[in-house]
N, C-alpha and C positions, 0 to 999 in steps of 0.2 A: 365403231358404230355409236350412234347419238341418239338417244330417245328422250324425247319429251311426250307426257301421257296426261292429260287432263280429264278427270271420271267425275259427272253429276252424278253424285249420290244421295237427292234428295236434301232433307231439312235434321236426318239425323247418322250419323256416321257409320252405326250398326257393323256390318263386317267392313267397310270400306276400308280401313289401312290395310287389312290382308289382301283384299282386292288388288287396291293400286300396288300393293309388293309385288303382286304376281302378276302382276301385269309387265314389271320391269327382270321378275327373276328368271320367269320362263322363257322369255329371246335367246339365253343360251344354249340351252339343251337339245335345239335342234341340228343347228350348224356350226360349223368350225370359227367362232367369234372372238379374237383375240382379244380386243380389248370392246367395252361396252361403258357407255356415259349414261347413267339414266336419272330422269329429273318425273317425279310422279307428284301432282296434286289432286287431291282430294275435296272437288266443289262443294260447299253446301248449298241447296237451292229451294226456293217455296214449293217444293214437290215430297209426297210422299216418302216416306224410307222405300228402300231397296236392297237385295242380300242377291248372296251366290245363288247361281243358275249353272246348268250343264255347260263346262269347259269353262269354267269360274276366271273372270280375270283375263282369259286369253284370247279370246275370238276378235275384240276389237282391232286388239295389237295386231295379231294375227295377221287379220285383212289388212292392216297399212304396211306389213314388211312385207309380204307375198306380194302385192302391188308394185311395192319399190322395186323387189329380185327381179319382178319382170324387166318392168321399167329401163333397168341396170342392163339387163341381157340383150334390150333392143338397142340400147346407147353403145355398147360394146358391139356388137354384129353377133351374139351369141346363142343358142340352143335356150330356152327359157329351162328345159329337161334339165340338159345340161351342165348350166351356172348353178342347180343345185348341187349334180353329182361333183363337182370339182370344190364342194365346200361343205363337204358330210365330213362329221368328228370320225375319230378314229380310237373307237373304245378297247380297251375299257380307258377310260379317262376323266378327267374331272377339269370340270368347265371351268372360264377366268373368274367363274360368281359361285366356284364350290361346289358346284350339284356334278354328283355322280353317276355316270354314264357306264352301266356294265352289261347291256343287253341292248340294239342298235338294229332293229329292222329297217332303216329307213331305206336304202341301196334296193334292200329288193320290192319297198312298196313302188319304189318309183317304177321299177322297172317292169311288175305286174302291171299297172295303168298303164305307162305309156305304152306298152307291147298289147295291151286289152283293147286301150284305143286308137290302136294304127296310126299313133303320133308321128310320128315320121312322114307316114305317105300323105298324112289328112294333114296337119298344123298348117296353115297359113294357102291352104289348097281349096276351102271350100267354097271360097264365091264374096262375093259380099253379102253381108248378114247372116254368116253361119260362121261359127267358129270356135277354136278349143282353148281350154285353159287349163292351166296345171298348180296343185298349190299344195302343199304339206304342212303339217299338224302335229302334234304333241301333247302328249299333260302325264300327271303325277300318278303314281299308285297310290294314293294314299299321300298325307303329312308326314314328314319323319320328325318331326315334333309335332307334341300333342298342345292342342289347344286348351288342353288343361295343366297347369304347369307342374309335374308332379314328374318322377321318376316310374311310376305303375306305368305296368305293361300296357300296351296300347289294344290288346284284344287276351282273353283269357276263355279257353273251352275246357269244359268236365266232360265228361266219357261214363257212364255207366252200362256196363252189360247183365244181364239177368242168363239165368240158368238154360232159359229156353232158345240162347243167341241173339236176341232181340235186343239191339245196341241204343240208348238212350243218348243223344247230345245236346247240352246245355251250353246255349252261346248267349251274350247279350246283345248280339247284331242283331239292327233291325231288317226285316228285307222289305222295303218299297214298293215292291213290284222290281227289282232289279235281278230278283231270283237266288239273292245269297245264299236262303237256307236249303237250295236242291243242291248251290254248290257245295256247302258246307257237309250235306250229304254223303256228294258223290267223291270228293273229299276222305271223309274219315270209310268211304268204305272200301277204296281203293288203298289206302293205308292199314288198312283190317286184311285187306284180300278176302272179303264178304259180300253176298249178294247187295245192294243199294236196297233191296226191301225189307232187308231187317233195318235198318237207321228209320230212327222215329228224332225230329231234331225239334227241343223246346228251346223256344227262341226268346226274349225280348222281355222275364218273365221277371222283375228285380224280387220276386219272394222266390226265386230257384235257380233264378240263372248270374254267371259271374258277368264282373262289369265288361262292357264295353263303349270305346268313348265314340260312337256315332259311324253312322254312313253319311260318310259325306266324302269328296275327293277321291270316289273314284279306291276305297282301301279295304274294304269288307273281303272283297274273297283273297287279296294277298294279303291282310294284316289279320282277318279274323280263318283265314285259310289255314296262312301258316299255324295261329294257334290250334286248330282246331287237328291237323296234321302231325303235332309234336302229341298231341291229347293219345290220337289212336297208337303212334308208336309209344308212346308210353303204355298203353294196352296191352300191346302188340308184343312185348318183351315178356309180360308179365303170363304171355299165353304161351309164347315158345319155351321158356322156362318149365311150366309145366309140360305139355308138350314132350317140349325133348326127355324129360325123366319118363313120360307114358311113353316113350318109342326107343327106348334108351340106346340114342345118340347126342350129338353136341348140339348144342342151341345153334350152331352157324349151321349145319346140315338142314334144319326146320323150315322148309317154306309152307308162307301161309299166302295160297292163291284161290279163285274159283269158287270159292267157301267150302275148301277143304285143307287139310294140314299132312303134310307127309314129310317124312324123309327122305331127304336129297338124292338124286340115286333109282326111289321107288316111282313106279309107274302111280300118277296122282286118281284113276281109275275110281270116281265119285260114284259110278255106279255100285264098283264089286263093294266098295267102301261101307258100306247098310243094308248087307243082306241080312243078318238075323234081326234088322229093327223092321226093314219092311214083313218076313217073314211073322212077326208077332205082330203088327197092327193086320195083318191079312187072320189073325186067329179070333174067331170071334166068341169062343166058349167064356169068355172073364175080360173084367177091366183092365188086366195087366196078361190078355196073351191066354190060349189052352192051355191045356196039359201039357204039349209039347213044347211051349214056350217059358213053361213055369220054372222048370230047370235054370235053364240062361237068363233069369233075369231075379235070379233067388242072389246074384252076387255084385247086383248094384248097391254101388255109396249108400251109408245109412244115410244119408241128408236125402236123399234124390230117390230112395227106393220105390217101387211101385210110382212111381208120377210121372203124369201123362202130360205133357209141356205144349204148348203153346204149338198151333199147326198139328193136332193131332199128333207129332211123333212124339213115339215112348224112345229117352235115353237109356241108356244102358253102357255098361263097360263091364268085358269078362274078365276073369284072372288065368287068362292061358298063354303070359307072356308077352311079349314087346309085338306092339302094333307097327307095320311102315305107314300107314296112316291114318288119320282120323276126320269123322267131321267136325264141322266148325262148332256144331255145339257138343261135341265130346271133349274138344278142346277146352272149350271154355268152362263145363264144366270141371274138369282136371285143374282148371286154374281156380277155378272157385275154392276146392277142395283144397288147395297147397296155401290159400292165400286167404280166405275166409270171404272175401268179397272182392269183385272185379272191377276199379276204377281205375279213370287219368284222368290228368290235367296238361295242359299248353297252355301256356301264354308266348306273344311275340312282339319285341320291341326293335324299331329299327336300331341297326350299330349305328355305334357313335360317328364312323367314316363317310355314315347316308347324311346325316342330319346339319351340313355347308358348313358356310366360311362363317367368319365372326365378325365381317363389315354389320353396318347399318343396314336394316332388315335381313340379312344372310339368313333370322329365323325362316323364311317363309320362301316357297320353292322349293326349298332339296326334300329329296323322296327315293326310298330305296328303289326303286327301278320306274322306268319312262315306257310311254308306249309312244308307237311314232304311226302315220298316217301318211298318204299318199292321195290325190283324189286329182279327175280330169272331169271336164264338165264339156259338155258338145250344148250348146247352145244356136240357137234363133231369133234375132231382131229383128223384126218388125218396124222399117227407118220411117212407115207413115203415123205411126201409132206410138212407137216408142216401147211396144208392147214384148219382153222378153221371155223366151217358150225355153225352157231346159229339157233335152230330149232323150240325153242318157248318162249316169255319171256311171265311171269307176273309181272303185275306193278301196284302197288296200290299209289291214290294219294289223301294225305289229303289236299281238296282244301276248307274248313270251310263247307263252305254249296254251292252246286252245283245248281246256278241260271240257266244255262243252259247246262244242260248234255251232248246234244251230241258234244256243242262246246268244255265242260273241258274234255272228250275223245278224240275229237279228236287232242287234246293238248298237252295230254298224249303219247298219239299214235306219234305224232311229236319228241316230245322230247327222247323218246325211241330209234325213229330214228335215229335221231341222234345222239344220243351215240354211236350206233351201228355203223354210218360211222368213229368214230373220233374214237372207236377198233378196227377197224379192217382195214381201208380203209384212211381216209383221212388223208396225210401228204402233207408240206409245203418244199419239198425238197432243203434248199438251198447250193449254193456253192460260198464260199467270198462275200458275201452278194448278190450272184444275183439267184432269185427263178428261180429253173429250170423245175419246172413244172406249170408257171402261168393258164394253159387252162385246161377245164374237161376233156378231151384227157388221160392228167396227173396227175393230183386233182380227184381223184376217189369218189363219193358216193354213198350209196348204192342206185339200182333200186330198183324195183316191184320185178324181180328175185332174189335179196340176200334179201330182207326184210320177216324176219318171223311173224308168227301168232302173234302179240301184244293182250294177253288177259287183259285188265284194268278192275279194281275195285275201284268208286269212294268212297272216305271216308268221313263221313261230317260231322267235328268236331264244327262246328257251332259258330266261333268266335265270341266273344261280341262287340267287334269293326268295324267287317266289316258290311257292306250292306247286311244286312238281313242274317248275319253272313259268306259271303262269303272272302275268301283270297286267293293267288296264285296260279294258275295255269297251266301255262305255261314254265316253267323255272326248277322249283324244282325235277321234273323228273329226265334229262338229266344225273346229274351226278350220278347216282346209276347205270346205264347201262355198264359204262366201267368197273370198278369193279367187277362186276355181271358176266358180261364176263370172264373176266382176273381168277376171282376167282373157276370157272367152269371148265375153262383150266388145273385149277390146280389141280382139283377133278379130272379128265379126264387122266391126263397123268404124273401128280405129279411136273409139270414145276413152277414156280413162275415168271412170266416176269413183270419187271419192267418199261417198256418203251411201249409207245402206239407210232403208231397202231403194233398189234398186227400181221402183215403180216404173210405170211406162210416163209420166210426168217429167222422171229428174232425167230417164233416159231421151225423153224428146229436144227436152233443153238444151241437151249435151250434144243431142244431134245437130240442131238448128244453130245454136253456138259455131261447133265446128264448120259448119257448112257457110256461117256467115249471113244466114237468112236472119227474117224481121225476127227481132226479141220480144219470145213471149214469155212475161215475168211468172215462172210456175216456180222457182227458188229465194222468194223474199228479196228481190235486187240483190243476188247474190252470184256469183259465177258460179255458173251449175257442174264446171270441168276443176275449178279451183275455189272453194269455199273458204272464206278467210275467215266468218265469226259460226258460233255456234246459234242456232235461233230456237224458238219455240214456233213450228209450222203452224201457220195461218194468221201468227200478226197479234195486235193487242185486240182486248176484249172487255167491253162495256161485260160487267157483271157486278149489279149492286154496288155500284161504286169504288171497285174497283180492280186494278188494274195501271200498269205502265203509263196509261196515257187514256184522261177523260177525256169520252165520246162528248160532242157537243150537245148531247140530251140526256146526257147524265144527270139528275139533278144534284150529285153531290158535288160538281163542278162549281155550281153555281155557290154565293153566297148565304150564308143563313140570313133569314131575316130576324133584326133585330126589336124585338118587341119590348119598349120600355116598361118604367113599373106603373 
């Protein structure tokens, strides 16, 4: 395989080499690509700077090799489905550009979609101007090199718990709106075996929280998971330890589930677990319990005695022998008391076997685990109009193991989205470097009205490196959407358009072209099915003189007059 990738990146380079890297590194990671030629330039132009956006680097590519698969499947007599499944990796394995592949939902995204969208019985069945398309996607969890060049950990989490059970977490991730710190929550509290409403999570706080180097690529909840994951088992040891000495058996017998602790063996029975503490908050003669309660609680910890914690419950612990189990905050307390204060720490840095080869740019691409993507699109052309209607997609996404479902749908469901605006809707219209459509007046995205039914299917390949084996989410979607599209159009009406968006403009052209009818110039005298140069849409432009080419009432066209002394 041969790639040539040409990327305007404006008048300053800003992230552009990582861009164009990943525009050449990611081709492999999907399918089984023996060998790869890749030629990446980086334009400078009279335009604005530009920086990574959702699916960084890959969606362009994307859409030109899902084009070709097709392409390739129709030149052969082949299934487009198909010419995928016969050229899936076969992991765990490590691709000819170094990037490690040990988790591979791709097999079953396909086969969620195609079997969602009755590909079989519908593909090439629905008439003229209706028609389906199929494309698949991928990206990174995360950089397995840091963009700072340092050997520190790439995400570090503190853990503090207080006497009342009330677990404090200190991360430096930020969350965006991407939801990290509910994951990072539901995270350290499933690694506690604690309710998620005791986690209270200070995020982003550089006077209290440790470093962390950025959300970005798609690595928060598997870079800043994992740390925050090793943070609670580090806790977590330090509770069974005690623990096991209040229950006196082995620390391996201690499970800590339910936000209760018991001995292996013992019925975990959270209710029998707190009778004489409910009994003493039911006594209302005194702050610590009646008369009847005064007894049983004359032989609480001198740290702890008499104190009423957090939630109304009063803790206590008797001396009448080995408990089969305790609560969560009897636990903790017991740790307190063996250990003087209850913290951890995690940090997590990708291994050395995630982080590629050692060619020319080898840094950029490799990532401890991949999420892979599936998507079919049913589409509607409109051959008097050019006008294309998207009417349902599906889109399957292998995000390892789905910690929180309705968040990685509706992640899904985003990312789909947007594909959908950057096919068919959203362009940058510039002219001699000045954008002419800066405001959403002119930048069009899709609403609630052009958004179709998003049916997702999560896949959960169950990474061995991730946090309870979870990996990307949010990102890897996107770029299967415009291909899915584009590809559909071409089942639909037999067009091949090579240029997004997908307007009803470049699709009339494309019609009228094929069809052989009068040319009408809506593509700069350019072939609207095969584009040979790149243009700036709408041509040159008289503005203050200047521009490519003076208007003939430009005055700067003209001569200065020379006025003697």
């Amino acid at each position: 395989m041969a790639a040539k990738v040409i990327q305007d990146g404006g008048a300053y380079c800003s992230y552009g080499v990582v861009t164009i890297l990943y525009s050449g590194a990611l081709l492999g990671a999907l399918y089984d690509i023996p060998n790869i030629k890749y030629d990446g330039y980086r334009v400078l132009t009279n335009k604005p700077a530009c920086g990574a956006m959702r699916g960084h680097g890959t969606v362009n590519v994307r859409f030109a090799f899902e084009s070709q698969l097709d392409e390739l499947a129709a030149k052969i007599g082949m299934d487009t489905a198909e010419i995928r499944r016969v050229n899936l990796l076969k992991p765990p394995c490590i691709t000819v550009n170094g990037l490690r592949v040990q988790s591979y939902g791709l097999p079953e995204c396909i086969e969620k979609v195609v079997e969602g969208s009755k590909w079989s019985e519908r593909k090439g069945k629905l008439g003229r101007g209706r028609g389906l398309g199929l494309a698949c996607s991928h990206y990174v969890s995360g950089a397995a090199n840091s963009i700072i060049r340092s050997d520190m950990p790439h995400s570090t989490v503190n853990i503090k718990i207080d006497r009342d059970g009330g677990v404090v977490v200190y991360t430096g991730a930020s969350d965006i709106g991407q939801g990290s710190d509910t994951m990072v929550a539901q995270i350290v509290a499933e690694g506690l075996g604690c309710r998620m409403d005791r986690v209270r999570v200070v995020a982003a706080d550089t006077d209290l929280t440790p470093i962390d180097i950025g959300s970005y690529s798609s690595r928060v909840t598997f870079m800043n998971g994992n740390a925050a994951l090793k943070a609670a088992q580090d806790v977590q040891r330090k509770i069974v330890h005690a623990a096991a000495k209040k229950m006196a058996c082995s620390e391996e017998d201690v499970v800590m589930r339910d936000d209760m602790v018991w001995r292996r063996g013992a019925a975990p029975g959270g209710a029998a677990a707190l009778p004489d503490a409910a009994h003493i908050l039911e006594t209302k003669g005194s702050p610590y319990g009646g008369p009847a309660a005064a007894g049983s609680v004359a032989q609480v910890s001198g740290r702890v005695e008499g104190q009423v914690l957090r939630g109304s419950l009063q803790q206590k612990r008797k001396e009448e022998g080995p408990k089969d189990r305790l609560s969560f905050e009897e636990a903790v307390v017991a740790a307190i008391d063996f250990t003087g204060a209850l913290s951890g720490s995690g940090s997590y840095a990708p291994p050395p076997q995630a982080r590629g080869g050692g060619h020319k740019g080898g840094g950029v691409g490799p990532s401890p685990a991949y999420s892979y993507s599936a998507q079919v699109a049913d589409v509607t052309v409109d051959e008097e109009t050019g006008v294309v209607t998207v009417n349902k997609m599906w889109a399957a996404h292998d995000c390892g193991r789905a910690l929180n479902p309705v968040s990685v749908e509706g992640q899904v469901i985003g990312s789909v989205w947007m594909g959908l605006g950057q096919a068919l809707q959203e362009e940058m219209v510039w002219k001699d470097g000045l954008l002419m459509n800066p405001g959403l007046l002119g930048y069009l995205s899709p609403s609630s009205v052009e958004s179709p039914e998003v049916v997702t299917y999560i896949v959960e390949s169950v990474d061995p490196e991730g946090p309870f084996g979870a990996k990307e989410a949010s990102e890897g979607s996107l770029a299967a959407a415009i291909p899915a599209i584009s590809n559909a159009i071409y089942d639909a009406v037999g067009v091949r358009l090579r240029e997004a968006p997908f307007t009803p403009e470049r699709v009339l052209a494309a019609i009228r072209a094929q069809k052989g009818m009068k040319h009408i110039d809506l593509t700069g005298h350019d072939d609207p099915v095969l584009p040979t140069k790149f243009r700036e849409h709408g041509g040159s432009l008289w503005f203050k003189g200047r521009g490519p080419q003076r208007h003939e009432l430009d005055p700067a066209s003209k001569p200065a007059d020379v006025v003697g002394d």
